[in-house]
BAKOL-927544 format. One record per residue (C-alpha): residue in one letter; x, y, z. Coordinates in Angstrom, 2 decimals, m for minus. Example, Ala and Ser with C-alpha at 12.3 -4.5 7.8 and 13.67 -1.06 7.14 Angstrom:
2
<r rest="A" xx="12.30" yy="m4.50" zz="7.80"/>
<r rest="S" xx="13.67" yy="m1.06" zz="7.14"/>
***
This chain:
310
<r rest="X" xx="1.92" yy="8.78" zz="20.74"/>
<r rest="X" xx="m1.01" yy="6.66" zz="20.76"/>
<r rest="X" xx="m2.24" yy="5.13" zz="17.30"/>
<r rest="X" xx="m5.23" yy="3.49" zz="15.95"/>
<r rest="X" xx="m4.60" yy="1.37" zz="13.21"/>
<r rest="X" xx="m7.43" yy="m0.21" zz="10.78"/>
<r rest="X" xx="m5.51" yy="m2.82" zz="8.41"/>
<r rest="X" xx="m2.51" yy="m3.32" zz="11.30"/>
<r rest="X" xx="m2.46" yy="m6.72" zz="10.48"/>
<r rest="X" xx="m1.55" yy="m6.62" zz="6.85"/>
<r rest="X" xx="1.89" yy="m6.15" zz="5.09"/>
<r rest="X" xx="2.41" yy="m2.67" zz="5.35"/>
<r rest="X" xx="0.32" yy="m2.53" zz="8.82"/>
<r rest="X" xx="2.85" yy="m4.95" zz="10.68"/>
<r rest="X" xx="5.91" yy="m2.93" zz="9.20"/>
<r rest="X" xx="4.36" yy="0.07" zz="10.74"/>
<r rest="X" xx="3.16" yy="m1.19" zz="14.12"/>
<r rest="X" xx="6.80" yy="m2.71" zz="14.34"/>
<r rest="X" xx="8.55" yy="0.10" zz="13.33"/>
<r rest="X" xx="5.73" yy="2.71" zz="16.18"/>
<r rest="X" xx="6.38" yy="m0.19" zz="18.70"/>
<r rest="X" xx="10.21" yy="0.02" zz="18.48"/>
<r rest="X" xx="9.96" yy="4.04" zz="18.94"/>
<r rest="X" xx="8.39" yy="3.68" zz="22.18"/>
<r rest="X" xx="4.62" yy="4.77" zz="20.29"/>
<r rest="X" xx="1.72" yy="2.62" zz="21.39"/>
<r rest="X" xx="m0.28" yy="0.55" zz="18.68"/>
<r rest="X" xx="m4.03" yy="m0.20" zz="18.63"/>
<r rest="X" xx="m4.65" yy="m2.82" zz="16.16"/>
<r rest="X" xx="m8.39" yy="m3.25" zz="14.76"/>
<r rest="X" xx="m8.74" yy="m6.60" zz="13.79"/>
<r rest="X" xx="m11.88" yy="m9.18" zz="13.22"/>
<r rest="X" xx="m9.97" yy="m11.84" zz="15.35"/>
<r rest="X" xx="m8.03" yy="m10.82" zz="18.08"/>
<r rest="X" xx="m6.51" yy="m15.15" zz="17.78"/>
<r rest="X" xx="m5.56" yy="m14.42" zz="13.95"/>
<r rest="X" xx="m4.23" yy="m10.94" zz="14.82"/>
<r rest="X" xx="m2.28" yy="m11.83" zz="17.56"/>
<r rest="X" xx="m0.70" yy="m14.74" zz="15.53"/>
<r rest="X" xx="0.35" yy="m11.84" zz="12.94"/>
<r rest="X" xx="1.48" yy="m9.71" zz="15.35"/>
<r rest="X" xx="2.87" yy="m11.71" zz="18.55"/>
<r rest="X" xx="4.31" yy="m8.30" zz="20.09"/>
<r rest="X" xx="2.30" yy="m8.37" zz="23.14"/>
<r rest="X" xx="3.19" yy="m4.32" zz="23.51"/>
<r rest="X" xx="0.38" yy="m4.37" zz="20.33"/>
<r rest="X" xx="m3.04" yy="m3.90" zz="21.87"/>
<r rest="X" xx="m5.72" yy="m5.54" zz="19.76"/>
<r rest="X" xx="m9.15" yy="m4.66" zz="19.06"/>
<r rest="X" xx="m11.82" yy="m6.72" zz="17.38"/>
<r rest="X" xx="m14.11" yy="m5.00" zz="15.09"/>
<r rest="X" xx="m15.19" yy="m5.10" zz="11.71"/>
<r rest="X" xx="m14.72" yy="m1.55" zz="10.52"/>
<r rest="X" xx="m17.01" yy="m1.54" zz="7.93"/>
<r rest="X" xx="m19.73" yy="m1.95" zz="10.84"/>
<r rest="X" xx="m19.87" yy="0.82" zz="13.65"/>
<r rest="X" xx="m19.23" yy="m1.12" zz="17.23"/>
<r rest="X" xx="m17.66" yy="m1.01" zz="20.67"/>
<r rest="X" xx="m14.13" yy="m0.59" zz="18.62"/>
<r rest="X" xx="m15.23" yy="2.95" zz="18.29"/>
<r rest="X" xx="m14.71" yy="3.66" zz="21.44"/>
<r rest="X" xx="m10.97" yy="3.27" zz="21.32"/>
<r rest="X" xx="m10.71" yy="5.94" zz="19.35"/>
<r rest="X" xx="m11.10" yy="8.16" zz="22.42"/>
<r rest="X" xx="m8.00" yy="9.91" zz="23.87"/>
<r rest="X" xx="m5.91" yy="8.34" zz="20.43"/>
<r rest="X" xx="m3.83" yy="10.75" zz="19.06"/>
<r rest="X" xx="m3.45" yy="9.96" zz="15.34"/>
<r rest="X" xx="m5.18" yy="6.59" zz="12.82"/>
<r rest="X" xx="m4.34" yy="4.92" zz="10.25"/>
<r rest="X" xx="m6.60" yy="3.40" zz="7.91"/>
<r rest="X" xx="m5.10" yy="0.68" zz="6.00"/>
<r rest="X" xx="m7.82" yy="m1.88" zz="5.46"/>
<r rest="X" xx="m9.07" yy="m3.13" zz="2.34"/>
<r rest="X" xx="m9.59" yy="m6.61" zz="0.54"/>
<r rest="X" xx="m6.34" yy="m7.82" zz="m1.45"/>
<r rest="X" xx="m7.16" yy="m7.37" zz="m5.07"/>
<r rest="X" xx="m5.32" yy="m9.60" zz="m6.38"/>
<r rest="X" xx="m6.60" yy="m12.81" zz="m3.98"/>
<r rest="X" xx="m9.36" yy="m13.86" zz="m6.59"/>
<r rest="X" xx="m11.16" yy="m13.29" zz="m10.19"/>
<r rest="X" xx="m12.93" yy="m9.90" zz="m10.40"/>
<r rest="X" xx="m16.73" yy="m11.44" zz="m10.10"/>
<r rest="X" xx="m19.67" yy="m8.02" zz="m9.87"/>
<r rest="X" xx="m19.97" yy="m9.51" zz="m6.06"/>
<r rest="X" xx="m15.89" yy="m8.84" zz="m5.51"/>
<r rest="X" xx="m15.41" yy="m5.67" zz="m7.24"/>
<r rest="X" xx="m18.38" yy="m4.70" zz="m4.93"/>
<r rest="X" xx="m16.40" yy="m6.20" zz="m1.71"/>
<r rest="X" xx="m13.23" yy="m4.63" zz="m2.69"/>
<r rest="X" xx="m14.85" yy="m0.90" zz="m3.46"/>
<r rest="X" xx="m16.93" yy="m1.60" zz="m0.16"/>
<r rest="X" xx="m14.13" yy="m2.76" zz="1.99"/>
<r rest="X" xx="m12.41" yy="0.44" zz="1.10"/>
<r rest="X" xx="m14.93" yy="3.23" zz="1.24"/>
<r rest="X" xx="m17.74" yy="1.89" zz="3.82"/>
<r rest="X" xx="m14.57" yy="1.53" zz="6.03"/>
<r rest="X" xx="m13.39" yy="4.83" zz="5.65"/>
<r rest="X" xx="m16.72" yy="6.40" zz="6.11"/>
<r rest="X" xx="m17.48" yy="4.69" zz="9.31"/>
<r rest="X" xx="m13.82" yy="5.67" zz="10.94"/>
<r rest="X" xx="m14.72" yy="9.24" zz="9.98"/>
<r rest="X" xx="m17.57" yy="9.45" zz="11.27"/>
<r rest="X" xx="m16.41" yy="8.01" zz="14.20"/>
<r rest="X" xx="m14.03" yy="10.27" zz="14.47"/>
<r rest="X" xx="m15.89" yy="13.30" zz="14.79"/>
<r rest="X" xx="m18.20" yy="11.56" zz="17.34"/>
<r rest="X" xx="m15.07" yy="12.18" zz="19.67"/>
<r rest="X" xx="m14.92" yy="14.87" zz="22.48"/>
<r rest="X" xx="m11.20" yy="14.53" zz="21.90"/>
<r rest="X" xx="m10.42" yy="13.24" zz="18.58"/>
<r rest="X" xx="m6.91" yy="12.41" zz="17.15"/>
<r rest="X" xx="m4.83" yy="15.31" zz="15.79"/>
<r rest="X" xx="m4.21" yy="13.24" zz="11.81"/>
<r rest="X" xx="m5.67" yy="10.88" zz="9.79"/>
<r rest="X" xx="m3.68" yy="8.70" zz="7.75"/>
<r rest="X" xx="m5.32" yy="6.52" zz="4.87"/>
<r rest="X" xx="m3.66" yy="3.85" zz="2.54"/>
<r rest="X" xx="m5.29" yy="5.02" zz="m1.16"/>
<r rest="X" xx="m3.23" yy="3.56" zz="m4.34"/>
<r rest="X" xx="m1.84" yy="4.81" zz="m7.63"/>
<r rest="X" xx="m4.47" yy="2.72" zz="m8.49"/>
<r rest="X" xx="m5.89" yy="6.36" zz="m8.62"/>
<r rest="X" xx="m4.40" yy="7.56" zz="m12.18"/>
<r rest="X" xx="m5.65" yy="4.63" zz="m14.00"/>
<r rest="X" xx="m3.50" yy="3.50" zz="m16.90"/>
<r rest="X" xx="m1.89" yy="5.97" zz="m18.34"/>
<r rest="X" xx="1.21" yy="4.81" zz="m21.12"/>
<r rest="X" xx="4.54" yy="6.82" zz="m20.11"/>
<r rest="X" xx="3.40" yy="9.95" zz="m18.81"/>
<r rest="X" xx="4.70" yy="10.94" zz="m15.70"/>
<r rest="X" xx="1.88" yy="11.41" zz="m12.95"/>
<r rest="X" xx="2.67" yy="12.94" zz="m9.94"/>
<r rest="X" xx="0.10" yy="14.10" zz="m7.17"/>
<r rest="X" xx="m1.10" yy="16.76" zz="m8.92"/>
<r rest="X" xx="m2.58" yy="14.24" zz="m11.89"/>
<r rest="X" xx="m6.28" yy="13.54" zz="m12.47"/>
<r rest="X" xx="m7.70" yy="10.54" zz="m12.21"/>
<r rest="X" xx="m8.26" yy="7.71" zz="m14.07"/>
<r rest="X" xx="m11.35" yy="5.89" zz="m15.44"/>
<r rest="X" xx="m11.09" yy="2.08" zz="m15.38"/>
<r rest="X" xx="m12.68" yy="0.41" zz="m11.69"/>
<r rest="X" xx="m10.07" yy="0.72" zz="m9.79"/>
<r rest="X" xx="m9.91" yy="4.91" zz="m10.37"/>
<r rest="X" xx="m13.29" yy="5.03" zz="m9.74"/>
<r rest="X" xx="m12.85" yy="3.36" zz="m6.86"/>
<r rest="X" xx="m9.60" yy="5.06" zz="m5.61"/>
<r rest="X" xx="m12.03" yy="8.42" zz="m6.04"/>
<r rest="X" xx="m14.51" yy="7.28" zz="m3.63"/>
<r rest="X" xx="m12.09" yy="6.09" zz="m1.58"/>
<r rest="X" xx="m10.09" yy="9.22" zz="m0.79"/>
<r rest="X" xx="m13.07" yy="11.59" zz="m0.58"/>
<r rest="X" xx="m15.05" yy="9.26" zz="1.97"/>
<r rest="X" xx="m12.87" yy="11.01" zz="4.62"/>
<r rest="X" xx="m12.64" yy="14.24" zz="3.46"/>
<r rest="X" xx="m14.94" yy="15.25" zz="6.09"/>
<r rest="X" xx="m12.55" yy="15.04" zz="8.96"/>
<r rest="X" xx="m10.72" yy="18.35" zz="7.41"/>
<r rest="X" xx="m14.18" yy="20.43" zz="8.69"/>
<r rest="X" xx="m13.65" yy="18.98" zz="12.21"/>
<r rest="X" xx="m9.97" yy="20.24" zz="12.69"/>
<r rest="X" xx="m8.21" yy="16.64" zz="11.60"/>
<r rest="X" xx="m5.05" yy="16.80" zz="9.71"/>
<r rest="X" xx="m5.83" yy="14.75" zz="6.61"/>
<r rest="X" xx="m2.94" yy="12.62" zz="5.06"/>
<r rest="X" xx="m3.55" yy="10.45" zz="2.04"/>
<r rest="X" xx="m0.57" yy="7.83" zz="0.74"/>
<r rest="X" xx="m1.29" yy="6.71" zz="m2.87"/>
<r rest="X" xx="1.14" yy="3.61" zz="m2.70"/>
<r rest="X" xx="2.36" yy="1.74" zz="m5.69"/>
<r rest="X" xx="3.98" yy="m1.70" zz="m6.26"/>
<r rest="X" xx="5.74" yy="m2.82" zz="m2.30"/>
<r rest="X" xx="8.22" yy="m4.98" zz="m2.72"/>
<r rest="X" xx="9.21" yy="m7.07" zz="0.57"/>
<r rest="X" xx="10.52" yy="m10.62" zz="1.25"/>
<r rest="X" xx="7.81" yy="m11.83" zz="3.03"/>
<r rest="X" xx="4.93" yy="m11.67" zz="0.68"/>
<r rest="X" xx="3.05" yy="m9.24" zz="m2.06"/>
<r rest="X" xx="4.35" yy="m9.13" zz="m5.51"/>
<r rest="X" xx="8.53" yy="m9.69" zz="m4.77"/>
<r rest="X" xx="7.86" yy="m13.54" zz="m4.08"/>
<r rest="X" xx="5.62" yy="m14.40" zz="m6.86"/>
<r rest="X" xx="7.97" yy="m12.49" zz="m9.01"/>
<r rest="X" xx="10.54" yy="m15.31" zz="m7.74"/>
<r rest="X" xx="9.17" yy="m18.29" zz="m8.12"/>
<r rest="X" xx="9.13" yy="m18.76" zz="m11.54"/>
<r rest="X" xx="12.68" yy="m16.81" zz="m12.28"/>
<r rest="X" xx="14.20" yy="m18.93" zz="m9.42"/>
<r rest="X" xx="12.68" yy="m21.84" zz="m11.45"/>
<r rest="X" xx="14.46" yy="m20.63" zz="m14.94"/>
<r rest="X" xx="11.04" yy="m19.84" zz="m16.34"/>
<r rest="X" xx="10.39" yy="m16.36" zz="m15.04"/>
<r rest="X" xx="9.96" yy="m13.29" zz="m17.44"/>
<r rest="X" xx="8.36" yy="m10.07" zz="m18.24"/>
<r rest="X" xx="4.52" yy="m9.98" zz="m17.85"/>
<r rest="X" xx="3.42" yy="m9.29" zz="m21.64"/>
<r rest="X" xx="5.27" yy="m6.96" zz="m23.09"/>
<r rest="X" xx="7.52" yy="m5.87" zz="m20.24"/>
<r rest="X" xx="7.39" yy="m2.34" zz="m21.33"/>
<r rest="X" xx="4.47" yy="m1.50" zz="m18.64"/>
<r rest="X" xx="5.72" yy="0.79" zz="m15.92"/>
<r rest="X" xx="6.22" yy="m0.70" zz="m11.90"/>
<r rest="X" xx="5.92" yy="1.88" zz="m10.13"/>
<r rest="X" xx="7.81" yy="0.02" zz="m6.72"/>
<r rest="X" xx="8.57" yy="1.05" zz="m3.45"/>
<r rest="X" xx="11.03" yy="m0.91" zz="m0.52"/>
<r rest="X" xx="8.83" yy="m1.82" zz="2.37"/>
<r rest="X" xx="11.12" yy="0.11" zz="4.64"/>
<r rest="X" xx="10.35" yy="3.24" zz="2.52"/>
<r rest="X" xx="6.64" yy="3.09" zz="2.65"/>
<r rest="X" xx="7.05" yy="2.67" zz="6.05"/>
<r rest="X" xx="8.95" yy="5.18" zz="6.60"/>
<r rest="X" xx="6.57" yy="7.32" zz="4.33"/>
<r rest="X" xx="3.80" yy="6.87" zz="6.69"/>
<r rest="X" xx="5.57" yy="6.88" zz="9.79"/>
<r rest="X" xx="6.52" yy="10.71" zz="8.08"/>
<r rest="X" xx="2.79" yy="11.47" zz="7.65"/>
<r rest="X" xx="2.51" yy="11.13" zz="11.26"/>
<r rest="X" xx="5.18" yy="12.69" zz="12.70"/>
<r rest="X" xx="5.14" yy="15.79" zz="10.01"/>
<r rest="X" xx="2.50" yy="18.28" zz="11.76"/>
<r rest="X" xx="3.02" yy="20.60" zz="8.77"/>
<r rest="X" xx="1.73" yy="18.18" zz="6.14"/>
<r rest="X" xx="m1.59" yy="17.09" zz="4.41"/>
<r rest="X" xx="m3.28" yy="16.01" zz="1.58"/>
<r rest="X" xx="m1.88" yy="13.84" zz="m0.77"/>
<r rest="X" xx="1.45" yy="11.97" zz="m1.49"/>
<r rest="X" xx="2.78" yy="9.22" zz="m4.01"/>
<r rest="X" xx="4.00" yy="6.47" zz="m2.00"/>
<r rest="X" xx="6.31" yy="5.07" zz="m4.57"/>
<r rest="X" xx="10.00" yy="5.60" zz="m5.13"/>
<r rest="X" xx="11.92" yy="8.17" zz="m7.65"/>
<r rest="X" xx="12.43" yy="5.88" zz="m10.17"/>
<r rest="X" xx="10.09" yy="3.94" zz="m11.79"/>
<r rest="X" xx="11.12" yy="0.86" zz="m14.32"/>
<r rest="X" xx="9.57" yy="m1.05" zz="m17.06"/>
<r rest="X" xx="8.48" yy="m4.44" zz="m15.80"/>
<r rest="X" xx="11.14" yy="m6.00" zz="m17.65"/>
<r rest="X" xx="14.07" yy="m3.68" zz="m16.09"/>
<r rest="X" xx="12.70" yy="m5.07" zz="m12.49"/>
<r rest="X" xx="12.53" yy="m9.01" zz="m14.03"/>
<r rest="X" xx="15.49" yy="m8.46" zz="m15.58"/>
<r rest="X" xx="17.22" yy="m7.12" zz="m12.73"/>
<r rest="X" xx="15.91" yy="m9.71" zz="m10.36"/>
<r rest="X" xx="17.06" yy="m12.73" zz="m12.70"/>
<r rest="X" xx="20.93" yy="m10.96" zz="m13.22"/>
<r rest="X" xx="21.12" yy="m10.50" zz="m9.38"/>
<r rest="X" xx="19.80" yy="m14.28" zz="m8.77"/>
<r rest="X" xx="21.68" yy="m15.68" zz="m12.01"/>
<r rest="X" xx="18.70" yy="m16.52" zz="m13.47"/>
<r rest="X" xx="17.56" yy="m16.33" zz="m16.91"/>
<r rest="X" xx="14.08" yy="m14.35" zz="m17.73"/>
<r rest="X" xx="13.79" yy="m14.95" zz="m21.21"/>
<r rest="X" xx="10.51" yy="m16.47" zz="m20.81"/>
<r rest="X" xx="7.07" yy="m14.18" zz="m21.25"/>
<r rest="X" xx="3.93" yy="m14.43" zz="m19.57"/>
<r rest="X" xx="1.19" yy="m13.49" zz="m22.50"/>
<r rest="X" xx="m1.95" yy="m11.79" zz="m21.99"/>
<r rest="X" xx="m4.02" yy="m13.80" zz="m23.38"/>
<r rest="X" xx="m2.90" yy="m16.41" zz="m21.13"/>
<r rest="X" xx="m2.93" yy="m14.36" zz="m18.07"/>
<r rest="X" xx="m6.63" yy="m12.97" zz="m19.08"/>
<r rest="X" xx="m8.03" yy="m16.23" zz="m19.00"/>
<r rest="X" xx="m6.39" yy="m17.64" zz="m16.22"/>
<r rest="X" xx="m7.11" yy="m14.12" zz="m13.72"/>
<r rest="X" xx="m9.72" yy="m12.60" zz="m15.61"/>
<r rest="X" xx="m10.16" yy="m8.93" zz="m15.41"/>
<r rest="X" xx="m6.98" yy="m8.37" zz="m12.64"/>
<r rest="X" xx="m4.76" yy="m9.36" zz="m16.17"/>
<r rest="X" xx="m5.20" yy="m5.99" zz="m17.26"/>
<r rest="X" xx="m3.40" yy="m4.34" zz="m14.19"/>
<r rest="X" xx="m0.26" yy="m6.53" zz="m14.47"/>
<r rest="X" xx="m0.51" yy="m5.71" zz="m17.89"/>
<r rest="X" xx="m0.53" yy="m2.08" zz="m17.75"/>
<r rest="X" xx="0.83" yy="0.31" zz="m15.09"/>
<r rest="X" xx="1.48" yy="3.48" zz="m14.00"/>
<r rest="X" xx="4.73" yy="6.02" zz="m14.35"/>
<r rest="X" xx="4.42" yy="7.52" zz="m10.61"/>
<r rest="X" xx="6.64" yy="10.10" zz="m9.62"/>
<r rest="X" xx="6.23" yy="10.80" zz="m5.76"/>
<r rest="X" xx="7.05" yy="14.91" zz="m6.19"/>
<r rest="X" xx="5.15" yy="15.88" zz="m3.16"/>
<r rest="X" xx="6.69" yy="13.55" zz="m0.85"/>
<r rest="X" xx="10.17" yy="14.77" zz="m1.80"/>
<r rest="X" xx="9.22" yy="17.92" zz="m1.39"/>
<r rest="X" xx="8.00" yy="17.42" zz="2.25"/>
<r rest="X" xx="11.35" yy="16.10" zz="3.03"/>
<r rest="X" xx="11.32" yy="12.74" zz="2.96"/>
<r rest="X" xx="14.66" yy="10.91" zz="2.49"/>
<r rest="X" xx="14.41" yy="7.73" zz="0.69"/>
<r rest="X" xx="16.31" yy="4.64" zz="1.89"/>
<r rest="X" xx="15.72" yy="2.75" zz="m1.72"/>
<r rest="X" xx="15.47" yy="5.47" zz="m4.34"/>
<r rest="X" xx="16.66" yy="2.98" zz="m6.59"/>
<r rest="X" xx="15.74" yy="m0.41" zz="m7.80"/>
<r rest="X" xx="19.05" yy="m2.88" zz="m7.78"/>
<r rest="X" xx="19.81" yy="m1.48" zz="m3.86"/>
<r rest="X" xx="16.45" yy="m1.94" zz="m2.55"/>
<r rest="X" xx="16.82" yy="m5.61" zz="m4.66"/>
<r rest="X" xx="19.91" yy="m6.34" zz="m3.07"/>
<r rest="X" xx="18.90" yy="m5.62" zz="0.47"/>
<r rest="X" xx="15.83" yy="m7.50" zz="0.05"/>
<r rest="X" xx="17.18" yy="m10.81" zz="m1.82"/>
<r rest="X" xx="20.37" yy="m10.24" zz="0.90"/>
<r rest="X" xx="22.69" yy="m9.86" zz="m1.92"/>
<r rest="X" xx="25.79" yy="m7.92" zz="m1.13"/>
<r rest="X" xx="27.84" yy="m6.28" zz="m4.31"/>
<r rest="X" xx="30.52" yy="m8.54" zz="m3.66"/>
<r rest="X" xx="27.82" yy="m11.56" zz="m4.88"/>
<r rest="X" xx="27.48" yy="m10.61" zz="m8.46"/>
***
């Protein structure tokens, strides 16, 4: 199988390519510099393609003959205070992106056979303890509205004979980078804790698993629309510090306030602060097996802590 990938170079995007490339698939990586890419992904069976694809270009033209995408580029919330000019860049990044690769899609005598986009959970806003589950509305803070937007800038592609696939995905937790190591830091430190509170839902999910979650989107002819990429079980932020700290031997008795978070990250505060309690119903039901279902294993593989340790 031949993919297109939009966001290849990013966390989940170099699972994935690594994970297509080991299969035997072959991976077309849109990047805006082929040097950084390639330094991010130094498989040379990854082909890489610079583009910008907010902006339509030559890239397009790769499309051609590909048989599935996967959009997975966006700017990283979390790298700097919500200013009017980045709430527009991360909304833009998002949509414009999408809107271009569907439209370039359709341009194509022989266009891929699925589209799969990265959307987030995000999408239900804050919500307390229900559950949410695919079938939820949405939400009505920024991020919702932008989720929204996101998701339906593609929704043309289902006219044109496309197999749609959207992945809201919640919390990844990895060794490498995202939320797991700046969770560390400060526990490894003896001054880690819950954010607030604590009692705000994580809804997490194992890299492997959302992975494996869109490698299942692409494979799984028989499925569309839209799936919770999170895992069964959803904990309070304090269960997953807590958790961390016992399997480290760390204490976590220290808090991070809101106050003090609000006025050192602004308006992003309130998403650390809040949460969502995702339940991923539709992609159980499609038959995906989780590797991590539950928080202390997926914990333990990624910290390399066997049961023996603790």
């Amino acid at each position: 199988m031949q993919v297109f990938i939009a966001g290849g170079t990013g966390l989940i995007g170099r699972h994935l390519v690594e994970r297509l490339c080991s299969e035997g698939h072959h991976c077309l990586v849109l990047t805006r510099n082929v040097e950084r890419g390639r330094a991010r992904l130094p498989d040379e069976r990854v082909q890489l393609v610079e583009g910008d694809p907010t902006v339509p270009g030559a890239w397009t033209e790769h499309l051609r003959g590909t048989d599935a995408v996967v959009h997975l580029a966006g700017a990283n919330i979390f790298a700097r205070r919500w200013s009017s000019t980045y709430k527009e860049e991360i909304r833009r990044s998002r949509v414009e992106s999408t809107k271009v690769l569907a439209e370039a899609i359709t341009q194509q005598d022989n266009r891929p056979r699925v589209f799969v986009q990265g959307s987030a959970v995000g999408y239900y806003g804050p919500r307390g303890d229900e559950e949410l589950t695919e079938e939820s509305p949405p939400g009505d803070d920024f991020l919702a509205h932008v989720c929204v937007e996101w998701e339906g800038a593609s929704r043309s592609l289902e006219e044109h004979g496309v197999r749609r696939v959207i992945v809201r995905t919640g919390v990844v937790l990895a060794r490498e980078e995202g939320a797991l190591p700046t969770m560390l830091r400060p526990i490894r430190l003896f001054v880690g804790g819950p954010v607030g509170k604590g009692d705000q839902w994580v809804s997490w999910i194992h890299i492997d698993d959302i992975v494996g979650i869109f490698r299942h989107a692409l494979v799984r002819s028989a499925i569309s629309g839209v799936f919770n990429g999170t895992a069964p079980n959803p904990v309070r932020n304090r269960e997953l510090v807590r958790t961390i700290g016992r399997l480290l031997g760390r204490p976590t008795a220290f808090k991070a306030p809101w106050f003090a978070l609000r006025l050192a990250l602004g308006e992003v505060a309130d998403m650390l602060c809040t949460g969502q309690r995702v339940l991923p119903k539709r992609t159980l039901e499609s038959g995906y097996e989780f590797l991590y279902p539950t928080l202390e294993p997926a914990l333990r593989h990624l910290l390399e802590i066997s049961s023996a340790q603790s």
